[in-house]
Backbone as ProteinMPNN parsed JSONL, in Angstrom:
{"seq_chain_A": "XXXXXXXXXXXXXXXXXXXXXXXXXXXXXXXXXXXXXXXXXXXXXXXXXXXXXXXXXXXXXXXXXXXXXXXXXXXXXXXXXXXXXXXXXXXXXXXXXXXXXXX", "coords_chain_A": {"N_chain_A": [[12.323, 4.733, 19.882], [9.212, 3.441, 19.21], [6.501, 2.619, 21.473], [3.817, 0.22, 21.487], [1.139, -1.361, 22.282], [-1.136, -4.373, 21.673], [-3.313, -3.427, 21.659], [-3.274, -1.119, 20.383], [-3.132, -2.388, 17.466], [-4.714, -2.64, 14.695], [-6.778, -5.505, 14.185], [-8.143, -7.513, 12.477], [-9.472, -10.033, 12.861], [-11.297, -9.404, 15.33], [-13.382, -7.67, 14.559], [-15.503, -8.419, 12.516], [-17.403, -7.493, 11.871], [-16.447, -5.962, 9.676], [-15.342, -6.716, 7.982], [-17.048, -8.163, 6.441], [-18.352, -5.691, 6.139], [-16.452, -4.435, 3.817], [-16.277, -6.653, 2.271], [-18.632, -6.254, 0.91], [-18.627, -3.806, -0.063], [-16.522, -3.988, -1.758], [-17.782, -5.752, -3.66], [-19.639, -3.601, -4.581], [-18.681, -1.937, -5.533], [-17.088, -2.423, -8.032], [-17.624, -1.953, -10.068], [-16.443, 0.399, -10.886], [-14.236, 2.485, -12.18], [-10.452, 1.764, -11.324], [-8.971, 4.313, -10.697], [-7.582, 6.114, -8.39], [-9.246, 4.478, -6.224], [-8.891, 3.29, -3.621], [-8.047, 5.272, -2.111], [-10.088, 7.639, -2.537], [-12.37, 6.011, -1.158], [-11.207, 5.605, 1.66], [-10.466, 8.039, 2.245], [-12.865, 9.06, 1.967], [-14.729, 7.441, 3.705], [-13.025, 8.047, 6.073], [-12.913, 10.474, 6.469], [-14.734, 12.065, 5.744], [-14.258, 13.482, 2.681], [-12.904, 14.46, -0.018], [-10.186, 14.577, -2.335], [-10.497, 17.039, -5.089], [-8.783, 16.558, -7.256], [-8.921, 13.69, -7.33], [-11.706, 13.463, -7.513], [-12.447, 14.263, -10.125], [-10.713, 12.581, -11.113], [-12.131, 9.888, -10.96], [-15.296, 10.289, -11.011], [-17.664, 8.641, -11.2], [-17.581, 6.369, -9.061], [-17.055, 7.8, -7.07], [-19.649, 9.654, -7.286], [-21.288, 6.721, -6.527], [-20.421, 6.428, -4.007], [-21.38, 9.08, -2.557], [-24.319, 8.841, -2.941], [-25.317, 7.465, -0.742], [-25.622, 4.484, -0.641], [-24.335, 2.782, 0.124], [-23.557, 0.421, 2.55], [-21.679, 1.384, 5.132], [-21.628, 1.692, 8.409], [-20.203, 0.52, 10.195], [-17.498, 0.598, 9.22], [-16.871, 3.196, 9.066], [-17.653, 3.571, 11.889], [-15.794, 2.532, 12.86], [-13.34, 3.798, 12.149], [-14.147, 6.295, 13.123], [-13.525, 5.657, 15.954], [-10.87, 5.348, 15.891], [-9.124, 7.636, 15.569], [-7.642, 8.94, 17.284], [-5.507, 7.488, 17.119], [-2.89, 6.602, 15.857], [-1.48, 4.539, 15.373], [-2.405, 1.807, 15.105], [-5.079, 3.409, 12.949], [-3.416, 3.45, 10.668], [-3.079, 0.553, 10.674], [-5.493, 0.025, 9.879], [-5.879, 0.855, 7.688], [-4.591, 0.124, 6.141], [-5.423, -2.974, 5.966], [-8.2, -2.42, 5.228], [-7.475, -1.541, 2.281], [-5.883, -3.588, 1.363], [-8.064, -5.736, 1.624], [-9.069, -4.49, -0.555], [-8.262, -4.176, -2.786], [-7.39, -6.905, -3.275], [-7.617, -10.07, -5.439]], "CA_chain_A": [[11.512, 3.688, 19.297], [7.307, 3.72, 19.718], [6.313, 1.301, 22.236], [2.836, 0.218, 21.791], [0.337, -2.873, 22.507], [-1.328, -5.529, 20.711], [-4.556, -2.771, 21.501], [-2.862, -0.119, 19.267], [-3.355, -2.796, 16.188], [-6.199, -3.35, 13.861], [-7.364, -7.051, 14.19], [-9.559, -7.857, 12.085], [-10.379, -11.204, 13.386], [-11.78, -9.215, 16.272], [-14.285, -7.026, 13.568], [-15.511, -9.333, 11.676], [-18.509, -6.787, 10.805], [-15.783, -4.719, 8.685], [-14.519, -7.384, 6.982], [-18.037, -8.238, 5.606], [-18.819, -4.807, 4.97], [-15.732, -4.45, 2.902], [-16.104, -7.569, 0.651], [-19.995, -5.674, -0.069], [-18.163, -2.325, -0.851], [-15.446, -4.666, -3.359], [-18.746, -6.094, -5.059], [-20.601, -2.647, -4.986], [-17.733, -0.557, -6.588], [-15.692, -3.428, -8.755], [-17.428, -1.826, -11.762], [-15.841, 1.876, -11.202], [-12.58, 2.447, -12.58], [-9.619, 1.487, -10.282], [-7.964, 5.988, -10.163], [-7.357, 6.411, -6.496], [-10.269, 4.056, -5.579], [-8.605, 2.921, -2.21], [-7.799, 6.399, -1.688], [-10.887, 8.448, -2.253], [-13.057, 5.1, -0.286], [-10.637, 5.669, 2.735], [-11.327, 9.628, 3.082], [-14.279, 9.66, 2.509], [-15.404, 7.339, 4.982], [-12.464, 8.483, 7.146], [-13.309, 11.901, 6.991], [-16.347, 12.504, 3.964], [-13.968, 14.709, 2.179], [-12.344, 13.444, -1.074], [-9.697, 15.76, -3.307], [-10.969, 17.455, -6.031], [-8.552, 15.623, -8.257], [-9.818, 12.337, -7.028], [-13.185, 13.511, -7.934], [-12.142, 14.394, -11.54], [-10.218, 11.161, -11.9], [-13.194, 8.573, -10.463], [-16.776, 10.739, -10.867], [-18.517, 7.243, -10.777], [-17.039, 6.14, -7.514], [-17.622, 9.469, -5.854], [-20.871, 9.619, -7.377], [-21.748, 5.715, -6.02], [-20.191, 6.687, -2.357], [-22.095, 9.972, -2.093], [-25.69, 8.064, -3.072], [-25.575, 6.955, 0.49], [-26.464, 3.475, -0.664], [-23.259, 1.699, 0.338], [-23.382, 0.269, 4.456], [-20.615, 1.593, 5.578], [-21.269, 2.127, 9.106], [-18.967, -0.072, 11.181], [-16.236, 0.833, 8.704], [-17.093, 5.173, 9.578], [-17.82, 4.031, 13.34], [-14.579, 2.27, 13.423], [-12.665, 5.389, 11.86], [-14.185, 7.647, 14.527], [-13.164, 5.312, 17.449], [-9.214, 5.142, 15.869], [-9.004, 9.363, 15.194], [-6.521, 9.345, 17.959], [-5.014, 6.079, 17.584], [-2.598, 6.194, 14.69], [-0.622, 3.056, 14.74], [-4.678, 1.482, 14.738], [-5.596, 4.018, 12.106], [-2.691, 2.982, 9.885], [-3.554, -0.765, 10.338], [-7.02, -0.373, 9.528], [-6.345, 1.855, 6.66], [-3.788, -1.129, 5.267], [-6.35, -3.905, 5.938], [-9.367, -2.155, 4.105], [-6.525, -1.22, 1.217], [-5.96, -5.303, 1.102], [-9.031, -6.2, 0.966], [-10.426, -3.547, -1.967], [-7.232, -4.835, -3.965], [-6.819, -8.729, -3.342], [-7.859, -10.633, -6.462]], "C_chain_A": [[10.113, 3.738, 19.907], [7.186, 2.337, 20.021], [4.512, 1.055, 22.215], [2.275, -1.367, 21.895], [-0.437, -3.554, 21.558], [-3.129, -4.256, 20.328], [-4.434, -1.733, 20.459], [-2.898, -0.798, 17.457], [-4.835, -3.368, 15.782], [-6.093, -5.062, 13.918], [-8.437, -7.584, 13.684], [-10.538, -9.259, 11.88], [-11.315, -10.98, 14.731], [-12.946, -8.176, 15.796], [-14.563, -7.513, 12.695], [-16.814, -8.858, 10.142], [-17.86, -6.062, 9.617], [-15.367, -5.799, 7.635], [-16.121, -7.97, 5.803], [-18.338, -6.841, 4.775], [-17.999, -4.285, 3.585], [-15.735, -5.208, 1.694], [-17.731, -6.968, 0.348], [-19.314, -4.72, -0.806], [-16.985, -2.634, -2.096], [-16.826, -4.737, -4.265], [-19.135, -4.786, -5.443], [-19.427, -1.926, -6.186], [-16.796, -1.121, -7.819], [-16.474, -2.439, -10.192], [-17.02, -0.476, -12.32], [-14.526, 1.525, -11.78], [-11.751, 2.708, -11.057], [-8.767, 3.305, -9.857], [-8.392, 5.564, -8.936], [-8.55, 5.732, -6.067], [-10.13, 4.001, -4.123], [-8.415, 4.565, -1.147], [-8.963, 7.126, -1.3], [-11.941, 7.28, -1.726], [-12.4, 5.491, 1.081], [-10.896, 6.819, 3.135], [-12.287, 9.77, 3.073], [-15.076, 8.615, 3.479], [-14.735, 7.261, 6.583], [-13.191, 10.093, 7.693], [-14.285, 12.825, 5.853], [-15.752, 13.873, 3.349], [-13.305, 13.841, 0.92], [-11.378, 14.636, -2.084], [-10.684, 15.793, -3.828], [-10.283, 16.39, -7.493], [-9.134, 13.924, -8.637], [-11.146, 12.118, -8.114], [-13.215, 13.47, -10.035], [-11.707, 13.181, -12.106], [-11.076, 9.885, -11.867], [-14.597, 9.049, -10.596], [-17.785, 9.465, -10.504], [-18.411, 6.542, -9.465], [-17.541, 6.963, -6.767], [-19.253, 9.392, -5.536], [-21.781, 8.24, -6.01], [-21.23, 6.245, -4.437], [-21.267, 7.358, -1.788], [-23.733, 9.541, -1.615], [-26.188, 7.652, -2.169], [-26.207, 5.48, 0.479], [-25.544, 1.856, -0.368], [-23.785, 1.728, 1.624], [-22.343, 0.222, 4.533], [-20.202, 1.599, 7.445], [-20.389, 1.262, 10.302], [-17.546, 0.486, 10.701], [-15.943, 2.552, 9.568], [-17.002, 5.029, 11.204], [-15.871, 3.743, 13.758], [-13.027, 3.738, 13.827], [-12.702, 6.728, 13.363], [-13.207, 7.188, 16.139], [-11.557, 5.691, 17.041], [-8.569, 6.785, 15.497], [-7.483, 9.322, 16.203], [-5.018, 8.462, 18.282], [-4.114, 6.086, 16.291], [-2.144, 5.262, 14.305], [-2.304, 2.075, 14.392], [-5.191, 1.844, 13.455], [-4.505, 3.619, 10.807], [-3.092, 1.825, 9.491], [-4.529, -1.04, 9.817], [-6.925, -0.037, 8.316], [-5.462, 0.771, 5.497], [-4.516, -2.118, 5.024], [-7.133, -3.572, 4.9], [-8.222, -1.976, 2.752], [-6.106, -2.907, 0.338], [-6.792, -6.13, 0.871], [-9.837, -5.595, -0.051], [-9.545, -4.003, -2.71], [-7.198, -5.932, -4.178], [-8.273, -9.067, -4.959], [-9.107, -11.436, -6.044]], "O_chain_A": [[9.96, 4.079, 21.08], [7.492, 1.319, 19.4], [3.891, 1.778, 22.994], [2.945, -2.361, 21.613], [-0.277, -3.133, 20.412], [-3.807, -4.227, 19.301], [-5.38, -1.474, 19.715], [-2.759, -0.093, 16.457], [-5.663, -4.13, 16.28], [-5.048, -5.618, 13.58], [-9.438, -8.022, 14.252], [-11.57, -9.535, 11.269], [-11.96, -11.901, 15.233], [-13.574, -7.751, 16.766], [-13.909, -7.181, 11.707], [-17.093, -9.153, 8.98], [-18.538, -5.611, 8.694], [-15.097, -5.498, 6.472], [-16.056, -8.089, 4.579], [-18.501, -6.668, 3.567], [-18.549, -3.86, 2.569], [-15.417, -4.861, 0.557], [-18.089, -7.378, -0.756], [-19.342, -4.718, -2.037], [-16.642, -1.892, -3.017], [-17.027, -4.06, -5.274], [-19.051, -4.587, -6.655], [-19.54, -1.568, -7.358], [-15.969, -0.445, -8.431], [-15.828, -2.293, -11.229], [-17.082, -0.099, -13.491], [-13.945, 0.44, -11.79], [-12.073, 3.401, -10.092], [-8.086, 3.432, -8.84], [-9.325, 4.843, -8.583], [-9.16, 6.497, -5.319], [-10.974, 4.505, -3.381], [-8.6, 4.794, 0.048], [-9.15, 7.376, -0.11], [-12.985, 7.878, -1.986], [-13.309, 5.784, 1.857], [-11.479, 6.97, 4.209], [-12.894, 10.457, 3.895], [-16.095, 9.047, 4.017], [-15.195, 6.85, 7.649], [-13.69, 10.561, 8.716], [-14.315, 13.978, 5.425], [-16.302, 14.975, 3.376], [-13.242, 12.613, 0.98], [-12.022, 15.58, -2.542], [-11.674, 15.108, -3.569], [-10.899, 15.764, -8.357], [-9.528, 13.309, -9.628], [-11.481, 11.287, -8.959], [-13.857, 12.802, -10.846], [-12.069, 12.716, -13.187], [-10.826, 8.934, -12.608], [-15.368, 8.148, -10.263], [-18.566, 9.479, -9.553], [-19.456, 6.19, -8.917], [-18.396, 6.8, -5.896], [-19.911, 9.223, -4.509], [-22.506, 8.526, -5.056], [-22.214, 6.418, -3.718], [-22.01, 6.887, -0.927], [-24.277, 9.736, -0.528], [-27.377, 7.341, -2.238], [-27.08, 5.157, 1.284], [-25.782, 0.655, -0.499], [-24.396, 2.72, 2.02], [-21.729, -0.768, 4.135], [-19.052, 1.543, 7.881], [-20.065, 1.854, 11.331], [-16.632, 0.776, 11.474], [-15.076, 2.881, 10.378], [-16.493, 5.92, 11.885], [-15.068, 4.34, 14.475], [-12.344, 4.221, 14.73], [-11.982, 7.452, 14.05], [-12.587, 7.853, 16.969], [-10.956, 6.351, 17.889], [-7.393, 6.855, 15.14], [-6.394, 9.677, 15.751], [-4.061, 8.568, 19.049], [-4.684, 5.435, 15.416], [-2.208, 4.909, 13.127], [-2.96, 1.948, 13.358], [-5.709, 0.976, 12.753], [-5.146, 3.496, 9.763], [-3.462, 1.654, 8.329], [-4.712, -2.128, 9.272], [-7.796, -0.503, 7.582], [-5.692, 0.697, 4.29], [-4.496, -2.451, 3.839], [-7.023, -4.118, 3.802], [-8.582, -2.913, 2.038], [-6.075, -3.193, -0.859], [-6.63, -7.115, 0.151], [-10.957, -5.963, -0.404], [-10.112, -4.436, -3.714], [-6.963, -6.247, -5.345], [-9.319, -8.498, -5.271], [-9.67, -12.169, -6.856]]}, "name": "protein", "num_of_chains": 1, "seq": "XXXXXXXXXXXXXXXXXXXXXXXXXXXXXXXXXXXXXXXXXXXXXXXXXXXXXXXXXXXXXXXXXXXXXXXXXXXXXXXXXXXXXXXXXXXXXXXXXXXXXXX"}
């Protein structure tokens, strides 16, 4: 069984900058189509790579990411700090996933 601490979980009452920049990146992108949105948003500002299929199924999304005109960077800095951290990198990657979906 994996034993870890309260430090190994995303908290995002303790980042409060991510949770803003997330409800900008809901308004900025609400008018792409929903294909793999959560998906190709999460790699590419996990790791600025995105399938190919992705790309084929969302071009407008991709497009708006690439444009560099979203603020992303707490979300990208966060990513870098949790690279080694996966129970962290899971939580975070569920959080942002909850807040690009919630109604």
């Amino acid at each position: 069984m994996l034993k870890y601490n309260s430090e190994d979980i995303f908290n995002a009452e303790k980042s409060p900058e991510i949770g803003k920049e997330l409800d900008v990146l809901k308004e900025q992108t609400a008018h792409t189509p929903v294909y793999f949105k959560t998906e190709i948003i999460i790699s590419y500002l996990k790791n600025h790579c995105i399938q190919n299929t992705w790309i084929a199924a969302n071009p407008e999304l991709v497009r708006l990411l690439l444009s560099n005109r979203l603020i992303t960077k707490h979300i990208e800095s966060l990513f870098d700090f949790c690279r080694m951290k996966p129970i962290y990198s899971r939580d975070f990657e569920s959080y942002i996933k909850m807040k690009l979906l919630k109604q």
